[in-house]
C-alpha positions in Angstrom: 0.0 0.0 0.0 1.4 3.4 -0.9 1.8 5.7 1.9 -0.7 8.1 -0.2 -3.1 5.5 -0.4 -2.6 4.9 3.8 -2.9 8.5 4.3 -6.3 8.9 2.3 -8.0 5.5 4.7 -6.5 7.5 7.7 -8.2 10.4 6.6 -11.2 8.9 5.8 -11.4 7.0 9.1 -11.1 9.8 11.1 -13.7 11.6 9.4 -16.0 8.6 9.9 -14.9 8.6 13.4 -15.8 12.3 14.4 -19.1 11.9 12.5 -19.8 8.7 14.6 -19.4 10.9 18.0 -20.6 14.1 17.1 -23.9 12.3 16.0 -23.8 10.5 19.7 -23.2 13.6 21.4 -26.8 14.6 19.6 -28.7 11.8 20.7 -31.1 12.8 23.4 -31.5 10.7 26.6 -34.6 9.7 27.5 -35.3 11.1 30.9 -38.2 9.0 31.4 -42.2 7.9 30.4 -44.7 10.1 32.7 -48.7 9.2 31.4 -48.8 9.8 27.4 -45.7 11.9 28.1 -41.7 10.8 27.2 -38.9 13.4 28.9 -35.5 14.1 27.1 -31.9 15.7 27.6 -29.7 16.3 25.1 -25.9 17.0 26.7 -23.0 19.5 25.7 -22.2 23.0 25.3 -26.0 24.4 25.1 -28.3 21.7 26.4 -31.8 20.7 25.4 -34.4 19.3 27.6 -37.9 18.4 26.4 -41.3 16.9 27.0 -43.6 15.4 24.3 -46.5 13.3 23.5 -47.6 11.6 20.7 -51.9 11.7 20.1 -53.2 9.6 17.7 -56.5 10.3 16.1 -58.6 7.5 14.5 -59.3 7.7 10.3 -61.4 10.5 9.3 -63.0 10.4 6.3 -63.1 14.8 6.0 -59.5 15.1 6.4 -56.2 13.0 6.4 -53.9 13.8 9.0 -50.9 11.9 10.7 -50.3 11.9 14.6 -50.0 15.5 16.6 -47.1 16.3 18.8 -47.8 18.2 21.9 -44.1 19.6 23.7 -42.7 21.7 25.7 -39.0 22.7 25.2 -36.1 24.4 27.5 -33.0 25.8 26.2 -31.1 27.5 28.9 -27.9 28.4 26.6 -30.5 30.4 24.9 -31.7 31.7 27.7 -35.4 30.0 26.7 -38.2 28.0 28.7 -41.6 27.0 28.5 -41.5 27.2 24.4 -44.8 25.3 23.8 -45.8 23.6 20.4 -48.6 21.7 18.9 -47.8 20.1 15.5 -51.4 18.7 14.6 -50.7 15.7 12.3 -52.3 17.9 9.0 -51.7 21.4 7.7 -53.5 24.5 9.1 -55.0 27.0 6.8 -51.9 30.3 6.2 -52.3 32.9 8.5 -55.2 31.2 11.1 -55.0 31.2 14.5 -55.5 28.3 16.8 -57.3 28.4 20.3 -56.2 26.3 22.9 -58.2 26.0 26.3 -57.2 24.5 29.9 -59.2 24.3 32.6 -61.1 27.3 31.0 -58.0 29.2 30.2 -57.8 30.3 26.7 -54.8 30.7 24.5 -54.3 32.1 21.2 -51.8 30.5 19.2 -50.3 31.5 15.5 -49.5 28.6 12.9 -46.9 27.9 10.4 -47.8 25.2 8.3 -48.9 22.2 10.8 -47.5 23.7 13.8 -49.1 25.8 16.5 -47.2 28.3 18.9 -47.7 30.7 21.6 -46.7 34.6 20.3 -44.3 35.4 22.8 -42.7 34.4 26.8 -45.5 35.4 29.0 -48.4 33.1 27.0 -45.2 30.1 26.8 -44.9 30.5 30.6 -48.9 30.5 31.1 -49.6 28.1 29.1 -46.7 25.7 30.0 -47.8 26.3 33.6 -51.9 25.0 33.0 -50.5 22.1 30.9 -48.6 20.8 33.9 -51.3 21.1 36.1 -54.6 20.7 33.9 -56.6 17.7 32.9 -57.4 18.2 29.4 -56.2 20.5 26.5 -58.8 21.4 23.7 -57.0 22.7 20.5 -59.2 24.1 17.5 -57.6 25.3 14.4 -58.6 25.2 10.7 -57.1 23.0 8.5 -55.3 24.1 4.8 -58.2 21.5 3.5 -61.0 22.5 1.5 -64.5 22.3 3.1 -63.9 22.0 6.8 -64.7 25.1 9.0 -62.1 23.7 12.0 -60.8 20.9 13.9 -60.6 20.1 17.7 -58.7 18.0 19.2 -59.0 17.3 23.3 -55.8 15.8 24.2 -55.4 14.3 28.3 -53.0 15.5 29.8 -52.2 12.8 32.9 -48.2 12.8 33.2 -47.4 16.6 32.4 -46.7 17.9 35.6 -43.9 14.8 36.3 -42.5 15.2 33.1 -41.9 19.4 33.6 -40.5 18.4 36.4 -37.9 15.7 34.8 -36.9 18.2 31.9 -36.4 21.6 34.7 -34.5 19.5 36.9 -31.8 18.6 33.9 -31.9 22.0 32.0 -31.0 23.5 36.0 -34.8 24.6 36.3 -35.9 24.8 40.0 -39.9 23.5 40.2 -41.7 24.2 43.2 -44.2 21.3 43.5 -47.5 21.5 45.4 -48.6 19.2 48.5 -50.8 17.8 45.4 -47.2 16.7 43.8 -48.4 19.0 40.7 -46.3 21.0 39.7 -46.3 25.0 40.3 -44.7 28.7 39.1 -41.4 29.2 39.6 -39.7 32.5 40.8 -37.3 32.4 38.5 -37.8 34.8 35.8 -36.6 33.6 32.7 -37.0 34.9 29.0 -38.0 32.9 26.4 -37.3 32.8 22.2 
């Protein structure tokens, strides 16, 4: 074997190597399964912590959709928490609004494409904080789809309140919990996107 030949495997095997860990290092670790809810960390520089849950919606013959995606993200090198998102498993219609209730608590939510998101800190905070300790969230939004006026969704909610708890605790978050064990506000004031 030449020694150009040796130095171009070398070369190569390195690369492969790096791309091995760097896609490791990426990998999220699942924190743990709280009701319909998964937890995850990612580690490093500028950690990630996150809850979500997968909601499956039976066939419908007025509009095809695939699963929705309910989560709530931290990102404490960005100096972000409570960044909620619904991605509802079909397209919404451009430039509609979504409403999401809690325990009679409304929020108004803008879309892009088939994701729903609260319009700045304060409603991520509010709305993070009555997902954690409510029962059931409604979502209604109107889909891209020709000849449907809106959707709603009612998605449980059993589980959010340990799962906040899982993803503050490794993003550094303190979490006050109530005598309930749900949990509550924190002090800490924290901006968001």
């Amino acid at each position: 074997m030449t020694l150009r030949l040796l130095c171009l495997t070398l070369i190569i095997l390195i690369s492969l190597s790096l791309s091995a860990q760097a896609e490791q290092a990426a990998v999220p670790k699942q924190l743990g399964s709280f009701g319909s809810w998964k937890a995850y960390a990612s580690e490093g520089d500028k950690p990630v912590c996150y809850m979500t849950m997968a909601v499956h919606f039976p066939p419908d013959k007025k509009i095809k959709r695939g699963d929705a995606f309910l989560m709530i993200t931290h990102r404490p090198g960005d100096n972000s928490k409570d960044v909620v998102s619904y991605k509802a498993g079909y397209n919404f219609k451009s430039s509609s609004d979504v409403t999401a209730v809690i325990n009679k608590k409304s929020f108004d939510l803008f879309t892009d494409k088939d994701t729903a998101w609260s319009r700045d800190a304060l409603t991520d905070h509010a709305f993070a904080a009555a997902i954690r300790t409510g029962s059931t969230l409604k979502v209604t939004g109107q889909p891209a789809a020709k000849g449907l006026t809106s959707v709603s969704d009612a998605i449980p909610l059993k589980g959010a309140g340990p799962a906040y708890a899982a993803i503050s605790k490794a993003c550094g978050y303190p979490v006050e919990t109530t005598p309930a064990g749900k949990a509550a506000p924190t002090n800490k004031k924290t901006k968001t996107h």
